[in-house]
C-alpha positions in Angstrom: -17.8 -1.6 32.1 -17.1 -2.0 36.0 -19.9 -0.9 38.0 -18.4 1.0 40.9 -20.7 0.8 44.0 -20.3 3.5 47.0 -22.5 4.1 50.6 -25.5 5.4 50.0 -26.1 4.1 46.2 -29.8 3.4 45.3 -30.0 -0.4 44.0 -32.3 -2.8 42.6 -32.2 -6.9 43.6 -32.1 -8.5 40.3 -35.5 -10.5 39.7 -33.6 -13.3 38.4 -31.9 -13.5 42.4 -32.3 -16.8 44.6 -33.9 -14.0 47.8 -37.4 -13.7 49.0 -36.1 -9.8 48.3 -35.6 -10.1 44.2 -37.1 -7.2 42.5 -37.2 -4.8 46.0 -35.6 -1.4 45.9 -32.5 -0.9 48.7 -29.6 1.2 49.3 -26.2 -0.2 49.9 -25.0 0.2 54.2 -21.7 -1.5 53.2 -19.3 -2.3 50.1 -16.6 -5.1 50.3 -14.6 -6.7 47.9 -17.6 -8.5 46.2 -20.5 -8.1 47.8 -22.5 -5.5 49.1 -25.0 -4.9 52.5 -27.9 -3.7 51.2 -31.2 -2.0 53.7 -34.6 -2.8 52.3 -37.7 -1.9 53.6 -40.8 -4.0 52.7 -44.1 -4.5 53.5 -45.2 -8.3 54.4 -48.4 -8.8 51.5 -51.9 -7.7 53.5 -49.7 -5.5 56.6 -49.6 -1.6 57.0 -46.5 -2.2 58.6 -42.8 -1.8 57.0 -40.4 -3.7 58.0 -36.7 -3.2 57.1 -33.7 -5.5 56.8 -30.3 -5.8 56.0 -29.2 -8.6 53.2 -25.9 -8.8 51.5 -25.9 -9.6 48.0 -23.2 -10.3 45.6 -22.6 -7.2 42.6 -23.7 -9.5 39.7 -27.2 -9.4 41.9 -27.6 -5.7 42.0 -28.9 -3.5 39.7 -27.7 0.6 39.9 -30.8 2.9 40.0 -29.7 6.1 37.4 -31.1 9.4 38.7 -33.5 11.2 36.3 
């Protein structure tokens, strides 16, 4: 099965990733040939405060959220 990523695409980091992000929620900003730009906002443990970032990840790394 290939897993065909687009813009906009809700994804999960993989918990199994070598990232301080594994097992955070994103949405992809930009697809390339084998990896993808993933947004991700966070909050930093004991903060109010959400940051946000911008991480690329390789596809074997993402997980595609299904809509219910």
């Amino acid at each position: 099965m290939i897993k065909k990523y687009r813009v906009g695409q809700r994804v999960r980091i993989r918990q199994g990733t070598d990232s301080d992000f594994a097992g955070h929620l994103g949405v992809i900003v930009y697809v390339g040939v084998s990896i993808c730009d993933v947004k991700i906002a966070h909050k930093q443990h004991g903060s109010y405060m959400t940051s946000t970032c911008i991480a690329t990840f390789p596809y074997d790394d993402l997980e595609i959220l299904q809509r219910d």
